[in-house]
DRENMIGU-809618 format. One line per field, with one value per residue (C-alpha): residue number from 1; z, x, y. Coordinates in pm, 1 decimal, m for minus. Last residue first. Layout:
N
i: [NUM,...];
pz: [Z,...];
px: [X,...];
py: [Y,...];
//
This chain:
392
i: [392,391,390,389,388,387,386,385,384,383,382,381,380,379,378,377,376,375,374,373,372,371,370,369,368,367,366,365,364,363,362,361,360,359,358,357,356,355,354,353,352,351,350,349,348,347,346,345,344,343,342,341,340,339,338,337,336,335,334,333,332,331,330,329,328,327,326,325,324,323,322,321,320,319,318,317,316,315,314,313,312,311,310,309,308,307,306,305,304,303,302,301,300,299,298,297,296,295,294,293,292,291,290,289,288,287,286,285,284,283,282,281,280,279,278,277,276,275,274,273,272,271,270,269,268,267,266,265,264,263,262,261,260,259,258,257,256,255,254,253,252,251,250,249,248,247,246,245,244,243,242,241,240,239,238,237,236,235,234,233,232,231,230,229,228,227,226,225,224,223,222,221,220,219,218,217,216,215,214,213,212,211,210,209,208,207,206,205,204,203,202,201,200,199,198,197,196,195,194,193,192,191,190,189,188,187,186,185,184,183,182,181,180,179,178,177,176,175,174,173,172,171,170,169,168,167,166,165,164,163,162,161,160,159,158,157,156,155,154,153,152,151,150,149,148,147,146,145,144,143,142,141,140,139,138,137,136,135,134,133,132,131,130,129,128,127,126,125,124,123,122,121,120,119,118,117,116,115,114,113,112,111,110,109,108,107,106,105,104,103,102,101,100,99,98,97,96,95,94,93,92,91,90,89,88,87,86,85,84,83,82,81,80,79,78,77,76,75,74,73,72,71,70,69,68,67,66,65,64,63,62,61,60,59,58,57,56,55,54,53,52,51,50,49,48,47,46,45,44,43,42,41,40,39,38,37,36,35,34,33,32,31,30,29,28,27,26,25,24,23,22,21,20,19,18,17,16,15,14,13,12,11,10,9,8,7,6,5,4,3,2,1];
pz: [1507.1,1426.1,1560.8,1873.2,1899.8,1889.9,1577.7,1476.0,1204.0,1049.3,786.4,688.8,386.6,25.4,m104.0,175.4,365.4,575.9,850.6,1002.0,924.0,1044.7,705.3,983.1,753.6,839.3,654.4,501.4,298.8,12.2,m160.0,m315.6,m603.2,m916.9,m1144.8,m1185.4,m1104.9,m743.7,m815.3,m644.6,m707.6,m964.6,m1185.4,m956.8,m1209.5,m922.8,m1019.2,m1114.6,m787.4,m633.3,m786.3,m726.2,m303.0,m88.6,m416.8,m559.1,m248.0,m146.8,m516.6,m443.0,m125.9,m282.1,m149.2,98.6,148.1,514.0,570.1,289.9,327.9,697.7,590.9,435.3,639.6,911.1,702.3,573.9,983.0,1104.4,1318.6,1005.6,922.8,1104.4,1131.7,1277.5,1609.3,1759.4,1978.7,1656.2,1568.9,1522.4,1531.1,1630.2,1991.1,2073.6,1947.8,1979.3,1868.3,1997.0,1770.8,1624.4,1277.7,1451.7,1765.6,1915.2,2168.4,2263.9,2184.2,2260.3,1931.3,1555.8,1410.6,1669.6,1388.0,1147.3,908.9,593.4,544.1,164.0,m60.2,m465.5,m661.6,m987.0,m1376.6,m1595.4,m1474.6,m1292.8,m1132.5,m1057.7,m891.0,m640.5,m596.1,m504.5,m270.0,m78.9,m71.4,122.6,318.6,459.0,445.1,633.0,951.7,857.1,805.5,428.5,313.7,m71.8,m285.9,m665.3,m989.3,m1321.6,m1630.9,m1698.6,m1632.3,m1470.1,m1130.0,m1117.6,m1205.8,m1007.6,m714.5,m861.4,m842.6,m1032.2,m1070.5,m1180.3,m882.8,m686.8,m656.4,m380.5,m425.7,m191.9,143.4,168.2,m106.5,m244.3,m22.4,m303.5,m693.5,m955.2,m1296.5,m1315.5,m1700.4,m1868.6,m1933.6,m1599.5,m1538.1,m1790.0,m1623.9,m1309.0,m1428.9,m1590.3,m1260.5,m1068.4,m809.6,m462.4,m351.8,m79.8,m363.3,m741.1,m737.8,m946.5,m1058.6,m1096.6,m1391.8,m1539.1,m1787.9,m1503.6,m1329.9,m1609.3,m1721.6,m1344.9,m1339.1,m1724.9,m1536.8,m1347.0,m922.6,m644.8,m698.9,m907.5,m592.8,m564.1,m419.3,m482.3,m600.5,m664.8,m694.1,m574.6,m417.6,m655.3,m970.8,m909.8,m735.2,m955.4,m1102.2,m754.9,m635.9,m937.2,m900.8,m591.5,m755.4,m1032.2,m799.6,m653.7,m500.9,m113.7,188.1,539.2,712.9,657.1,836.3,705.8,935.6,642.6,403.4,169.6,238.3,198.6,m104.5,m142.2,m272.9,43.4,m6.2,24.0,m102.8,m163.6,m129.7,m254.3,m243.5,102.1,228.8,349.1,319.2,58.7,194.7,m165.7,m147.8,230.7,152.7,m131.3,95.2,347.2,137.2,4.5,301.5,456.8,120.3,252.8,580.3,497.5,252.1,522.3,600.7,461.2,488.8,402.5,326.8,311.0,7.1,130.9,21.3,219.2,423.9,626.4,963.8,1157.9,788.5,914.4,1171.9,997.9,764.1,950.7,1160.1,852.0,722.1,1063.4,1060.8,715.9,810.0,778.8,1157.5,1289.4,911.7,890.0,1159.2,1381.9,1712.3,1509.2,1230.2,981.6,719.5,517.3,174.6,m139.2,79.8,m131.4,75.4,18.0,m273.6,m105.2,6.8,200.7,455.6,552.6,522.1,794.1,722.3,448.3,133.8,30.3,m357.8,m559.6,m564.0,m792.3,m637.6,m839.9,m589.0,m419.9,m762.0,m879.8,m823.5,m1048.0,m955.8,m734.3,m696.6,m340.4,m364.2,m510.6,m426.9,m498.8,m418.2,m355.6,m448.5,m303.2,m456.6,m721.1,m670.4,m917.8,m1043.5,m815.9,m744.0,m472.6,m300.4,m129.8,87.2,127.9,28.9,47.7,m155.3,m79.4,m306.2,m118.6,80.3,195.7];
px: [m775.1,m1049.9,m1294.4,m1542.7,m1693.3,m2087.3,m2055.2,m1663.1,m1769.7,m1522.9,m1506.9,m1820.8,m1900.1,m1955.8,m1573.2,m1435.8,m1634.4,m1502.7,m1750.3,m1803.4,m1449.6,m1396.7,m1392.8,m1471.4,m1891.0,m1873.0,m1701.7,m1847.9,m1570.2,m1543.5,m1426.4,m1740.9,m1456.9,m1533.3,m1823.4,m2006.4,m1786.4,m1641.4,m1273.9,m947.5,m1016.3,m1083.4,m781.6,m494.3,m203.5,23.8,32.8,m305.3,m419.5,m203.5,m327.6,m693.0,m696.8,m491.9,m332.8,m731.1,m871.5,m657.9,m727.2,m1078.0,m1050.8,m894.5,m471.0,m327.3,m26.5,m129.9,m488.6,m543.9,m255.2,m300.5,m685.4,m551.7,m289.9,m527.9,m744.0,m425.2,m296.8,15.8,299.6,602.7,865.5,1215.4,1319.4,1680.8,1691.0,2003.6,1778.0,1545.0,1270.5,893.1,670.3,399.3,522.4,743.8,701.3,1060.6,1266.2,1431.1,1647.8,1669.9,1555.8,1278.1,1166.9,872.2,796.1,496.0,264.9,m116.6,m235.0,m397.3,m21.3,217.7,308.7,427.6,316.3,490.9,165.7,244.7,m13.7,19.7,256.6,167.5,268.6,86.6,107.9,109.8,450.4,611.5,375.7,309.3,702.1,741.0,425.6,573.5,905.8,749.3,582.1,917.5,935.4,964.2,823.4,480.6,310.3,297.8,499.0,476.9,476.3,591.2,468.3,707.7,681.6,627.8,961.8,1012.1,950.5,1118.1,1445.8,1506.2,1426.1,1632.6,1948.1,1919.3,2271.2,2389.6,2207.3,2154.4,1790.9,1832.7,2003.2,1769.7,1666.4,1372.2,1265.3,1014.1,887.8,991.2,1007.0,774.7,794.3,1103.7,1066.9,1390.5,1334.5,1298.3,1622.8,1820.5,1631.4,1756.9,2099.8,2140.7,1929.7,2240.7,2155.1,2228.7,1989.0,1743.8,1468.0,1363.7,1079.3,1006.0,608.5,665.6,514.3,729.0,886.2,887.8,1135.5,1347.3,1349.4,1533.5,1766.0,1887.8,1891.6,2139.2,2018.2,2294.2,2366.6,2074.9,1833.2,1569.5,1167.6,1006.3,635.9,405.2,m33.1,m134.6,36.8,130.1,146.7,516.2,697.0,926.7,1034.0,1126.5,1304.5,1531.4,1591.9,1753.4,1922.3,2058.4,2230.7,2088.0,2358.0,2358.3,2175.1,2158.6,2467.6,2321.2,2057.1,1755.0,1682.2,1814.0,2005.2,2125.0,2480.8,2414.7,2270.6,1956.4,1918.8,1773.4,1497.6,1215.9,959.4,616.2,342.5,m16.8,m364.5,m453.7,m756.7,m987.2,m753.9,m886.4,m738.9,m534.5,m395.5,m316.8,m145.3,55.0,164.1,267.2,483.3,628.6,708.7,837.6,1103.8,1211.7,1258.2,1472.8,1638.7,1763.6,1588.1,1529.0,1203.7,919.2,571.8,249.8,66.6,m270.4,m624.8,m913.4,m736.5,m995.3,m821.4,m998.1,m904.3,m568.2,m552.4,m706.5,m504.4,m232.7,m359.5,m462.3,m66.5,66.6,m230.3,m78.9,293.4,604.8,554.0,888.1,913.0,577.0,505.9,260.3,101.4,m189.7,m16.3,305.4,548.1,266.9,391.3,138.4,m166.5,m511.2,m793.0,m1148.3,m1322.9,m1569.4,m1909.8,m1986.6,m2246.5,m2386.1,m2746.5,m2813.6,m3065.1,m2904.1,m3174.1,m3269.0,m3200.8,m3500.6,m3678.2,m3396.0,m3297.3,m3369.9,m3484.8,m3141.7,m2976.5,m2772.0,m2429.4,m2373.1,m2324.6,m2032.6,m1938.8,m1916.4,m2217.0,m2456.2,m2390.7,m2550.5,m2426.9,m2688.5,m2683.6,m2767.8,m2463.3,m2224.1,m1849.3,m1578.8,m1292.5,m1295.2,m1601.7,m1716.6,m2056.9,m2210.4,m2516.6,m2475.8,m2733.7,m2580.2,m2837.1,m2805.5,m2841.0,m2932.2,m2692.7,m2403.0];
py: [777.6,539.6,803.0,731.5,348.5,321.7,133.6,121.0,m109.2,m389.1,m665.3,m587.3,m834.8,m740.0,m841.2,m622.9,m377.2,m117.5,55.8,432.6,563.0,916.7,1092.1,1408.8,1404.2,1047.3,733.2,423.1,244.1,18.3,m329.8,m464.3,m599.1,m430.1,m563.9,m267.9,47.3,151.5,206.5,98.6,m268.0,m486.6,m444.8,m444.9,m398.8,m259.6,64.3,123.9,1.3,228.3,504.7,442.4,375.0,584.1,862.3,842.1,961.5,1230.1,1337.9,1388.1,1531.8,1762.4,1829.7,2055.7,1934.9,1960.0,1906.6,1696.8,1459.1,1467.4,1333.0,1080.3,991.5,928.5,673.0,518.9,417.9,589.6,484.8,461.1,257.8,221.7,557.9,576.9,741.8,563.5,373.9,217.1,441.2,412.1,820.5,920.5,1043.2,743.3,442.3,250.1,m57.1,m282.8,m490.5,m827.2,m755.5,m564.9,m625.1,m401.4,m137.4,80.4,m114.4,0.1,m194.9,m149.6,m81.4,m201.0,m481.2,m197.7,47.5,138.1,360.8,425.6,681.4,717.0,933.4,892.3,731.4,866.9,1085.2,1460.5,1364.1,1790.8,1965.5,1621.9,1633.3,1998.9,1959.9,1622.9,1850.7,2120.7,1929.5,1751.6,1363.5,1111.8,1238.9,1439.2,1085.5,1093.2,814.2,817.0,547.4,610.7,526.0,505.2,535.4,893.0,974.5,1352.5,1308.0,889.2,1049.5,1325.0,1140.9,869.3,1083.7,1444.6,1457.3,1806.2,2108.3,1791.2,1599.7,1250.4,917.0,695.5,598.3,782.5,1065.0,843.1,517.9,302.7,383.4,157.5,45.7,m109.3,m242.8,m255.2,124.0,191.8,18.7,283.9,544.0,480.6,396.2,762.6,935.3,819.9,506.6,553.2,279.7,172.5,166.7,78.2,m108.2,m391.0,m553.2,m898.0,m1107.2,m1333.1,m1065.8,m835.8,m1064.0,m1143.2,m737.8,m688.5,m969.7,m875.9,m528.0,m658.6,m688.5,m561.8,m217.2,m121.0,m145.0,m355.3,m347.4,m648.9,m632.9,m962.0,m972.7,m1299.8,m1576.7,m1813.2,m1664.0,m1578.3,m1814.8,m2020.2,m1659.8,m1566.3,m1915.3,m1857.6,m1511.5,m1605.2,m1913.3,m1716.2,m1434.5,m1139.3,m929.7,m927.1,m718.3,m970.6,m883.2,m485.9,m526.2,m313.2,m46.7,266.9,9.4,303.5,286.7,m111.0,m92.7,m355.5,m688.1,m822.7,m640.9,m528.4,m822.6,m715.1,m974.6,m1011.5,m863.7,m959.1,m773.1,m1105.2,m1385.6,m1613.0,m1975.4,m2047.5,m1656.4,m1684.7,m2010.6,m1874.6,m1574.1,m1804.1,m1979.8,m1683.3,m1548.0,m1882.6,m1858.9,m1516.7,m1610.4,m1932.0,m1705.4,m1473.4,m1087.5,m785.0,m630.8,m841.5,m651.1,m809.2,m609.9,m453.2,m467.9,m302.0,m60.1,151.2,186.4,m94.8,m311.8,m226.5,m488.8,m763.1,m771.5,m769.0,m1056.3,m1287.2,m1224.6,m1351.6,m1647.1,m1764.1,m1756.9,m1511.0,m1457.7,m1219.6,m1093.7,m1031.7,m833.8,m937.5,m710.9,m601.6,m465.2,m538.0,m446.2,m283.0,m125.8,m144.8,2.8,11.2,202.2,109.7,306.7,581.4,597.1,906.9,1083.9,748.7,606.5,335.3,102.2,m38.5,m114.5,m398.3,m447.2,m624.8,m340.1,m145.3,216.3,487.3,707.0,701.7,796.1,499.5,321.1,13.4,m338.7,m402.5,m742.1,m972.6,m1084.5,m830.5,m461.7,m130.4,179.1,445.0,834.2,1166.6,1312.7,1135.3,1222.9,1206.6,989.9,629.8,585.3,873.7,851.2,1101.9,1169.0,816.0,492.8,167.4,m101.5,m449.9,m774.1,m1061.3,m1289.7,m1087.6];
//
């Protein structure tokens, strides 16, 4: 964008509350301020097209893949380009490359690729999240198993040489295989830990919470779950206020009921923000994939390996959020804030999530049905669905 532009929208959220008959305005790739739409500075030209509402782009801290890539089968610039690519159709304006579980060589082509898509500015990458290998086996879910080990120095090695590289860093652990000398090393140097994929009591949870895991993966999957005397690290991660937590919200992971129970319970600071765990059929007509080596299956919303075993998720973050809404129920408001502000506030992402002067022009144009209209990233369209019907 190469003059300052006005967005005008019946309304526009930023981040805590709406503001009706207003205009966003946008210089470069910053925000500048949102104003009434008769307020509107004359040196801003104004969008010919005035949408029903202006929210925050979506922030997803958990995407395995889209657009026919996955990143563990193309652990390379172009792979992490496609994916974000992909879910920018479905609103997602910054996303964390996920890598399941895989070798060294894989992992180290990850991180490569993740500092090359950092040094090249690819549009919607915020940084990578490695899940796994240091994972519990009972808990592996569709990680393979011959690939889950213990951390040892020249793992956490190559990690701490890393970071800073390639944008913003998770990795997703479980007790079982990283110390929490391992764990307070890596958030020293600037990684943001996970617990996941772990049986965990709510003792040792807490104990690496305090050593600085901030952070619980997909909550309620693969983990040690809430008993009448062992809460588990569901248990835990509800009632600390240090930790956020993703949330798969696709109506397969996790029943309603317990999505409600948890959302009662983690009121902050630390929240429960949105997960796709989307994969490379994300954004296509696939209706099979590889992963780790084996076929797998989208059948009916849902991606499964022939034994049934969930192996991510089939939705987009524009249709979870309005499941979310329909089903939980939650605001529209708070919908919102769990796809775009929460995890942005997890992950240390200080320019995004929010639409406040000097924030990344990262936002959305969606209809009255939050059917998405156009995304923008960094001031620039990065894609409209003009004269196309609903995203999904």
């Amino acid at each position: 964008m190469t003059k300052p532009t006005a967005f005008c929208a019946d309304r526009i959220f930023d981040g805590n509350r709406f503001a009706e008959k207003a205009a966003l305005l946008v210089e470069g790739n910053k925000i500048t301020g949102i104003v009434k739409q008769d307020a509107i500075p004359s040196r801003y030209a104004q969008q010919p097209d005035n949408a029903a509402m202006i929210v925050p782009g979506f922030v997803d801290l958990q995407v395995n893949g889209g657009g026919g890539a996955l990143l563990n089968e193309t652990p390379t610039q172009e792979g992490i380009a496609t994916i974000c690519q992909a879910h920018a159709r479905f609103g997602t304006t910054a996303l964390m490359t996920t890598l399941i579980t895989d070798g060294p060589d894989i992992r180290d082509k990850a991180l490569e690729a993740g500092k090359q898509a950092t040094q090249a500015k690819v549009a919607g990458f915020l940084g990578l999240h490695l899940e796994g290998p240091h994972l519990s086996v009972p808990r592996k879910g569709v990680h393979v198993a011959d690939f889950i080990r213990p951390m040892d120095e020249q793992d956490l090695a190559v990690l701490l040489s890393a970071q800073g590289t390639f944008g913003k860093s998770m990795i997703t652990v479980a007790p079982e295989n990283v110390t929490i000398d391992q764990v307070a090393a890596l958030v020293e140097a600037g990684w943001h830990v996970s617990l996941g994929h772990t049986d965990c009591d709510a003792e040792t949870a807490f104990a690496y919470f305090e050593a600085g895991a901030s952070m619980a993966t997909h909550l309620f999957n693969a983990m040690s779950q809430m008993r009448n005397r062992e809460p588990g690290l569901v248990g835990a991660v509800l009632t600390t206020d240090k930790a956020y937590c993703g949330m798969i919200a696709d109506g397969y992971h996790i029943a309603n009921a317990n999505m409600r129970v948890a959302l009662h319970a983690k009121k902050g600071p630390g929240r429960i923000f949105l997960v796709t765990d989307a994969m490379s059929p994300t954004g296509t007509d696939a209706t099979e994939f590889i992963l780790g080596g084996r076929q797998t299956f989208r059948r009916e919303g849902r991606l499964a390996l022939a034994d049934g075993t969930l192996a991510g998720a089939d939705i987009d973050m524009i249709s979870m959020v309005r499941k979310a809404i329909k089903t939980l129920p939650l605001s529209l408001e708070e919908a919102l804030k769990m796809a775009s502000r929460y995890p942005c506030e997890a992950i240390g992402a200080e320019s995004n999530g929010w639409l406040k002067p000097g924030f990344d022009a990262d936002f959305l144009l969606l209809d009255e049905t939050l059917s998405l209209q156009s995304t923008w990233i960094g001031g620039a369209c990065a894609h409209s669905n003009a004269n196309q019907g609903p995203t999904a």
